[in-house]
N, C-alpha and C positions, 0 to 999 in steps of 0.2 A: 508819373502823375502830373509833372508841371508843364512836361510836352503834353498829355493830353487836352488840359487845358488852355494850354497856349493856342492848340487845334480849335479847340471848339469857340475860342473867341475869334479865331480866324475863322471860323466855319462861318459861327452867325453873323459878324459883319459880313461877308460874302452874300449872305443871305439878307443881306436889312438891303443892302444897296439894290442888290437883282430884284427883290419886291418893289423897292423906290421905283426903277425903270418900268417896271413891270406895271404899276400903279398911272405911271405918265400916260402909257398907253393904252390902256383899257383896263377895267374891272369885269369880272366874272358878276351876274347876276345874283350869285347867293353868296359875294362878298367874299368869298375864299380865294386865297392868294397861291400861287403856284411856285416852285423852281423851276432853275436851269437843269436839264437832267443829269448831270456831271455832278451839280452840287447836290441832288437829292440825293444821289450815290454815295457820296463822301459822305452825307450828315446820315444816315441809314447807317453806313459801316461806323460811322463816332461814335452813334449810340447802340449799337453792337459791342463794342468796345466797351463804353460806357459799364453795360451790365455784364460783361465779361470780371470788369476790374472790381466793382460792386461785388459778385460772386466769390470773385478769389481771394478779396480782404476779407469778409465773413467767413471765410474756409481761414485766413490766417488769425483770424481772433477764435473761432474755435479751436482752433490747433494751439493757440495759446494758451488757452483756459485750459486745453487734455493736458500740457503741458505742466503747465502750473497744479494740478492737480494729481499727476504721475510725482511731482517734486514732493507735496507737503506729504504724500501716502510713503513716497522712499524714504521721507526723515522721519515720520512718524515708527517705521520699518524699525530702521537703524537707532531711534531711541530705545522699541521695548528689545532689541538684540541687546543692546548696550544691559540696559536694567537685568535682564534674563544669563547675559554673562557676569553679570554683579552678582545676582543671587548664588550663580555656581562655585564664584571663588570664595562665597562665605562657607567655609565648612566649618564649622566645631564641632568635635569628637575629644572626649578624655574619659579616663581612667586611672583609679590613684588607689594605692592598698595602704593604712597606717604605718605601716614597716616598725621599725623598734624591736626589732628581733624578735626570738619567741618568749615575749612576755606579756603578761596581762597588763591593758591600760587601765587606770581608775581603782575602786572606786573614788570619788570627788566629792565633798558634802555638797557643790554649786553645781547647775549644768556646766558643762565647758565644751568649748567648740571643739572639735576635734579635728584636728590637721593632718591628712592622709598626706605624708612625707615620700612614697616610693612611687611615681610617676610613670604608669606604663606605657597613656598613652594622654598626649594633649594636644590634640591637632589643633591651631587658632590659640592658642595660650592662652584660653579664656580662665582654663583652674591657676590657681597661686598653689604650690606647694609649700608656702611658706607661711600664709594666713589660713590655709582651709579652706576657700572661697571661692566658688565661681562666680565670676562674672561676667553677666549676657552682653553679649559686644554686637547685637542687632537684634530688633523687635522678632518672636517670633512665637513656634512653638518647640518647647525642649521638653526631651524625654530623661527622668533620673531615678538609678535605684541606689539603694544603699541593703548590704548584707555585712552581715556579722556571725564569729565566732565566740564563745567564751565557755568559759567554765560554769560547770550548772552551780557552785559554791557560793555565788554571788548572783544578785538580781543583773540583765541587761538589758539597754533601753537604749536606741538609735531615735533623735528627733532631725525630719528634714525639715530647715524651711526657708521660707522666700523673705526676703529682708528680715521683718521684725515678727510673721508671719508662720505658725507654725502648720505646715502642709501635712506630712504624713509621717507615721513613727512604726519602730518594731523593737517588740520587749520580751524576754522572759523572764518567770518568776523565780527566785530560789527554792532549789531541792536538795533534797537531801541523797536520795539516789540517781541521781541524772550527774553523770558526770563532766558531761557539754551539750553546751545550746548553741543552733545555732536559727537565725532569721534572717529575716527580707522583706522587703516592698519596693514600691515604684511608683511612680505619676506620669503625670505630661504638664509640664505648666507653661501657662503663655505670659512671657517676659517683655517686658520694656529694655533698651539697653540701659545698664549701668543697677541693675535690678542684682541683689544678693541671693547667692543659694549657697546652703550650707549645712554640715551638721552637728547634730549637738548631742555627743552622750551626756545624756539623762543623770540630775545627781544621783550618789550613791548606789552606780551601776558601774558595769564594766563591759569589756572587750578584751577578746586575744590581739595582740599584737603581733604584725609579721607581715611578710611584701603577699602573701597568698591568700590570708583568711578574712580581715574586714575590708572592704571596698565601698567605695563613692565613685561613679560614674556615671557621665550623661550625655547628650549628643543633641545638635539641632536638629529636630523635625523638619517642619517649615518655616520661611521666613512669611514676615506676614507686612 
């Protein structure tokens, strides 16, 4: 670029002088000035050149801008891969039976939480087997049932719920000839992290106890 400038101010003084001479000796009738034919060669192929190099820096600022634009699409790329492998290693999955051998839990005059001790399955560690408590470790949607066994001798009553929140419940009544009850339900609820779920036998009910007959279980849906 600074050679060809260097050129073309060599060109046009070349050219101011050969008009100067050219002017000593006669002027053209309609004022127009001519060149030496050498020099109209050379200033022909400059500006040849000229728009040669014009052309090829417009081709190199477009190829910049695809360039630059190939860059923000490959990060933008690579962020939602990043996010989209975040969401895959969130998995929570559990499953938890009250255990306590084959005995009946309850009845209770209060509700009381009830803490499923025998831990079949708790992918993410999100259940405690120690409080009864899941806790949602990412915003999303989870799915939860709770089933139960017991003896029909007594009333049974399973309450699920969300913090302070009571979601969904399963009960039977006392009879006299039924000699076991047993129930279920389920939801989907959409969690906040740090959100409680739990359950509550119902006061003055009960449950069989054992790693096989009451269960609390739930699993992430989606993340949201």
């Amino acid at each position: 670029m600074h050679f060809a400038i260097s050129l073309f101010v060599l060109l046009s003084s070349s050219l101011i002088l050969a008009q100067d001479d050219g002017n000593a000796i006669t002027e053209k009738p309609d004022e127009t000035q001519s060149c030496q034919p050498d020099m109209c060669d050379l200033l022909m192929a400059f500006g040849a050149m000229k728009e040669k190099i014009a052309v090829m820096e417009t081709r190199l600022k477009n190829s910049e801008s695809r360039l630059n634009s190939s860059e923000t699409r490959l990060r933008n790329s690579e962020s939602q891969l990043l996010e989209l492998r975040n969401k895959e290693r969130t998995k929570v999955i559990f499953s938890a039976a009250t255990g306590g051998g084959n005995n009946h839990i309850g009845p209770f005059n209060t509700d009381k939480t009830l803490i499923f001790r025998t831990v079949i399955t708790n992918i993410g560690n999100a259940y405690s087997p120690h409080t009864g408590i899941f806790v949602a470790p990412v915003a999303g949607v989870y799915y939860f049932t709770i089933f139960f066994h017991a003896g029909g001798h007594e009333r049974a009553g399973l309450l699920l719920y969300k913090n302070n929140q009571l979601m969904i419940m399963t009960s039977d009544h006392r009879t006299e000839g039924d000699t076991a009850d047993n129930g279920g339900n389920a939801a989907f609820l959409q969690l906040q992290p740090g959100d409680h779920v739990y359950v509550v036998l119902a006061a003055n009910s009960h449950v069989w106890g054992s790693s096989y007959h009451t269960t609390f279980s739930g699993f992430l849906v989606t993340q949201m």
